[in-house]
C-alpha positions in Angstrom: 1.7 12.6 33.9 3.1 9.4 34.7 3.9 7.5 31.6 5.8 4.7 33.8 2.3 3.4 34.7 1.1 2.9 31.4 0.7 -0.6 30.7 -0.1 -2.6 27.6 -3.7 -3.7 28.5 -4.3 -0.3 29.0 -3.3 0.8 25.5 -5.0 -2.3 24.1 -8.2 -1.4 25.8 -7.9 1.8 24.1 -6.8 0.4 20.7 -10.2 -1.9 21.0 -13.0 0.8 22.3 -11.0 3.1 18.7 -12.0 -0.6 16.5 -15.2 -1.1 18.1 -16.8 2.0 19.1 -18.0 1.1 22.4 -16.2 0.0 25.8 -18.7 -2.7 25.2 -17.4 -3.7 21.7 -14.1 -3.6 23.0 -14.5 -6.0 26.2 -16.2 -8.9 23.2 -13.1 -8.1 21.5 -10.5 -8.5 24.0 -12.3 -11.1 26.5 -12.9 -8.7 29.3 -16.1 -7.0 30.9 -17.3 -3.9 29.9 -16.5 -2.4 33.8 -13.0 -4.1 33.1 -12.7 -1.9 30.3 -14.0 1.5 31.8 -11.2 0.3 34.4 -8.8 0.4 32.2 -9.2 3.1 30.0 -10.1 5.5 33.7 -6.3 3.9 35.0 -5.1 5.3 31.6 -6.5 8.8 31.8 -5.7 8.7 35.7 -2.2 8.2 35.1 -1.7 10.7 32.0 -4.1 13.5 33.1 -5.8 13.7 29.7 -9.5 12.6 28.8 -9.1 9.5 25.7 -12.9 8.9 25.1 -15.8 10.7 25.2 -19.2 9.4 24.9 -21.6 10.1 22.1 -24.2 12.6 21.9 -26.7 9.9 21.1 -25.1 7.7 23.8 -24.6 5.1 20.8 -20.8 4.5 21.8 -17.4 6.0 22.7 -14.7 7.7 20.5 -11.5 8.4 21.1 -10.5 12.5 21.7 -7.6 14.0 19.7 -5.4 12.7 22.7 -6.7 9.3 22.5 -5.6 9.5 18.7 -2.4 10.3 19.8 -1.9 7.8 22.4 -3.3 5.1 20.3 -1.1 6.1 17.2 1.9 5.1 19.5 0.4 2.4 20.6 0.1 0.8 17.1 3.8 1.9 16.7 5.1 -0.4 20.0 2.7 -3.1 18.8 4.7 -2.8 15.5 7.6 -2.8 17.2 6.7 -6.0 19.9 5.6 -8.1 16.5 8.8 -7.2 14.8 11.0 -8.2 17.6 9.0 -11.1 18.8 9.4 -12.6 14.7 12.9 -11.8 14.9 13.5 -13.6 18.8 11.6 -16.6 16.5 14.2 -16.5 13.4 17.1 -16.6 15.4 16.3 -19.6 17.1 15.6 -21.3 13.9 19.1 -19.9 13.3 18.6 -17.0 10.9 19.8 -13.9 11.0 16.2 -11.9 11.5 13.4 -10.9 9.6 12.9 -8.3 7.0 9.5 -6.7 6.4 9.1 -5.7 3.1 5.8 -3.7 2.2 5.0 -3.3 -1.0 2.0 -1.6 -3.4 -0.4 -3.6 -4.9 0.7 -3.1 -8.4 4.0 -4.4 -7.2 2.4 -8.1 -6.1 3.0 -9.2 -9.8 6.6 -9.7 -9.3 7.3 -9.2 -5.9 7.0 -12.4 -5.2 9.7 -13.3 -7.6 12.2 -10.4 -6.2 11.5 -12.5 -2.5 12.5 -16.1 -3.9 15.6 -14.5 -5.3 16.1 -13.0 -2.0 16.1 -16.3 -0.3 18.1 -17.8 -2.8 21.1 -15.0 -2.0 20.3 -14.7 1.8 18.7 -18.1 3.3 20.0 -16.9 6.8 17.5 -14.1 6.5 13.6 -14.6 6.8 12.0 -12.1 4.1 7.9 -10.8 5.0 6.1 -9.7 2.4 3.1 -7.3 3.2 1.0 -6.0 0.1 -1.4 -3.1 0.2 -2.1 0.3 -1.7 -0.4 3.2 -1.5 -1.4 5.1 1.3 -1.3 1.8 3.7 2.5 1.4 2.5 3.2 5.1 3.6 1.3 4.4 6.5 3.6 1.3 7.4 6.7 3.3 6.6 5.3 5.9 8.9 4.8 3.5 11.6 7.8 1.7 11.6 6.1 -1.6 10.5 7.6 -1.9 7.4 11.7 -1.9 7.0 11.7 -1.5 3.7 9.0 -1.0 1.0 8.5 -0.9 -3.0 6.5 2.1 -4.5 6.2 4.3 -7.7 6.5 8.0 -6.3 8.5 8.2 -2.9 6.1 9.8 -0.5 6.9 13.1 0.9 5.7 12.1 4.4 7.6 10.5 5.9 10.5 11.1 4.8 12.5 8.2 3.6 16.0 7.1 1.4 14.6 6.0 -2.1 16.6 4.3 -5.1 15.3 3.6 -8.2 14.5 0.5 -9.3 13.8 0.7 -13.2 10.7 1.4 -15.3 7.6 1.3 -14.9 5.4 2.2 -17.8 1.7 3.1 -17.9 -0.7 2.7 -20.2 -4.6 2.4 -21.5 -6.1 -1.0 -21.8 -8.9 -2.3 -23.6 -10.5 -5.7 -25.2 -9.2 -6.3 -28.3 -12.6 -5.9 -30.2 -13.3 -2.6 -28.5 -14.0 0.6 -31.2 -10.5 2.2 -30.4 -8.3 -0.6 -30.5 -6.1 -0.6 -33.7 -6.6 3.5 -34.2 -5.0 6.2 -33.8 -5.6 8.9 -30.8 -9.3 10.5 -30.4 -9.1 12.6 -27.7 -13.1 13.2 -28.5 -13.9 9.7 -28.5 -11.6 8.8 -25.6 -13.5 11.2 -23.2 -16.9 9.0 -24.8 -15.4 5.9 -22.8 -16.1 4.7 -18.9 -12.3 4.6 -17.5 -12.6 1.5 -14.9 -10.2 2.6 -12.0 -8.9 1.8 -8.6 -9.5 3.6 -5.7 -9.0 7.1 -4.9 -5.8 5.8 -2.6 -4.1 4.6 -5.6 -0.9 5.7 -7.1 -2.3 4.4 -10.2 -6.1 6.3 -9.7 -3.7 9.9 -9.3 -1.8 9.5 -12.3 -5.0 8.3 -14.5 -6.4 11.7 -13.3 -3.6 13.8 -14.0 -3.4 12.5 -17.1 -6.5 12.6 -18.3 -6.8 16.3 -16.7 -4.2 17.2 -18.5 -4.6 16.2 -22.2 -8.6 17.0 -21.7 -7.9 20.1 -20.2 -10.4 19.8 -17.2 -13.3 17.6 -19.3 -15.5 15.4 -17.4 -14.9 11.5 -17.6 -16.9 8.7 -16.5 -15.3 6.3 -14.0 -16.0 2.9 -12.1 -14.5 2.7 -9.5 -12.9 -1.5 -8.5 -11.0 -2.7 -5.9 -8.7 -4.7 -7.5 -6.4 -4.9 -10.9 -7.9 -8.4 -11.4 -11.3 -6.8 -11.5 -10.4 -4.2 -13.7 -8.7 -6.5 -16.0 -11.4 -8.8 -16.2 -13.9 -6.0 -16.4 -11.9 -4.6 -19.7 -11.9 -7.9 -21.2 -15.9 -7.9 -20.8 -15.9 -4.8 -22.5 -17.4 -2.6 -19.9 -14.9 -0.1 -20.0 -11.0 0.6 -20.8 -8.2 1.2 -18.2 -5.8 3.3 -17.3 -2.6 0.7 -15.3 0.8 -0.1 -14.8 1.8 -2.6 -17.9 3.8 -4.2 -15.4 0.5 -6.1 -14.1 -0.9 -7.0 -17.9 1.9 -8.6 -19.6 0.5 -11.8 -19.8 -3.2 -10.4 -21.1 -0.9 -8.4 -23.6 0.8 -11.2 -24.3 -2.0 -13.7 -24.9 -3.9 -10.9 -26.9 -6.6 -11.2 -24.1 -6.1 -7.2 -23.9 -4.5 -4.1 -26.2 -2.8 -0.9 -25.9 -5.2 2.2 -26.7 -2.9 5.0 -28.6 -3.5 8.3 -26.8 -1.3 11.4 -26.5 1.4 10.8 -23.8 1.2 7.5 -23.4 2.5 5.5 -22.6 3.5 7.3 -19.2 7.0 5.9 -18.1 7.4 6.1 -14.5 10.1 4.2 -12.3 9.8 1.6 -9.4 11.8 2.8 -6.2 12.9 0.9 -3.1 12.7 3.4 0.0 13.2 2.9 3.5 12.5 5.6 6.5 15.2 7.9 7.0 14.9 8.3 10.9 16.3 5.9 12.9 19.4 3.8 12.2 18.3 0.4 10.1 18.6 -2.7 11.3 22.0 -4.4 9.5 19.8 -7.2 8.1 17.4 -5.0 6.1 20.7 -3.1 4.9 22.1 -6.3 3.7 18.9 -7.0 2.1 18.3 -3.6 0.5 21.8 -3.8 -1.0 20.8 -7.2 -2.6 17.5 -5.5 -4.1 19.8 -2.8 -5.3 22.0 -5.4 -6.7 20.0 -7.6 -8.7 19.7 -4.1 -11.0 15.5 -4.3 -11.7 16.2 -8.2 -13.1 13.0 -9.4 -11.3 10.8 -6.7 -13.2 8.5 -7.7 -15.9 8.8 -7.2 -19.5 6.8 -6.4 -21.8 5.6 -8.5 -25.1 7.5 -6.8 -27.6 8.8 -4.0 -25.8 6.5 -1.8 -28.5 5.0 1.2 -27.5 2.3 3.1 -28.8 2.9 6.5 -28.6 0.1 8.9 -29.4 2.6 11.8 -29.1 
């Protein structure tokens, strides 16, 4: 196995026949023949003594083996690593200190843009990134390395990371003002009669929704909808097709405007917290310790808050 031979065109080539599912995919992708990518990909396998791809049993296209997984996992990592260093060669010849990635869940997007101007305002010698996504592609960024810091609810078990808490961040179930529940008190019975518009099953929001509603209905069946977006859940609510289990943190201004309403139901509202966590291997880079003390430091000041600051407990 000679892993000095490996080359980066090799591990692209492999990265592309993974995207495209075919050497032939892959060589529209990247520019190159399809023979140039065969000769790749056999230069790969050649030099580590493992098969990468296999053909299909319908002869359709390629896939990658559970080495080529492997191999192609840590190329994703050194392509994290290139773009990282390559944006970092570029701020310090504008002068800056470096660049920070910070990846953060899509929940978070309604005031992380806030938390990155006052970052700039404390540290212009350091170039913030902001990278938004759900849940499992934050962990997944954490995982790889592409991400120096990130913002989440629950800090994820794998892999493992430093986490501080943040401040609150409560949870609650949204509907249009003029829908049947709005102004009562809790029914479990006709709360289980509703369609619960949710996000994906990836969602940190989607997994406490279930466990809540698991919990006070005791294993009864609910009807969901399934969106891809808060915004489309929020404007779905306020169309009355549905109500919504979210993070009040992305609905203060629809609370706020009377657009939307709290729905009293036992538990709720569910107060969680906001944590900043970075991966615990490695040893951090000193700019995205300087910036994680600033987060810590501005002690949750660039967190929403809530109309009121009522809650309507069904406990």
């Amino acid at each position: 196995m000679r892993m000095d031979a490996v080359t980066l065109k090799q591990l692209r080539a492999l990265d592309a026949v993974a995207r495209g599912g075919s050497l032939t995919a892959a060589g529209q992708a990247l520019g190159l023949t399809t023979p140039a990518i065969h000769s790749q990909i056999k230069a790969l396998e050649d030099a580590l003594q493992v098969t990468l791809i296999a053909r299909l049993g319908d002869g359709t296209g390629s896939v990658l083996t559970e080495a080529g997984q492997a191999l192609r996992a840590a190329a994703l990592r050194i392509e994290d690593v290139l773009a990282r260093t390559s944006a970092d060669l570029a701020a310090l010849a504008r002068g800056q200190a470096g660049r920070v990635v910070l990846g953060v869940v899509s929940t978070a997007k309604y005031f992380a843009p806030r938390l990155v101007k006052m970052l700039q305002q404390s540290h212009p010698e350091i170039e913030i990134t902001l990278r938004v996504g759900n849940r499992e592609s934050v962990i997944e960024g954490l995982e790889r390395g592409a991400f120096d810091l990130a913002i989440m609810g629950r800090p994820p078990r794998r892999p493992a990371v430093l986490a501080e808490p943040l401040g609150g961040h409560p949870h609650g179930l949204l509907a249009a003002p003029d829908h049947p529940l709005a102004g009562r008190g809790p029914d479990i019975e006709a709360l289980f009669d509703q369609v619960f518009l949710a996000r994906e099953a990836g969602s940190g929001t989607r997994i406490l929704m279930s466990r809540w509603l698991d919990r006070i209905g005791e294993g009864r069946l609910y009807e969901t909808l399934e969106m891809e977006s808060n915004e489309t859940i929020k404007q779905a609510v306020m169309a009355g097709l549905g109500v919504a289990f979210l993070s009040l943190h992305t609905v203060t201004e629809e609370l706020a405007q009377g657009r939307l309403v709290q729905i009293a139901a036992p538990g709720l509202p569910i107060e969680r917290h906001w944590f900043l966590v970075r991966p615990e291997a490695g040893v951090p880079r000193p700019v995205a310790l300087t910036i994680w003390g600033a987060v810590l430091g501005f002690g949750g000041s660039f967190l929403p808050h809530l109309p009121g600051a009522a809650s309507q407990s069904g406990d």
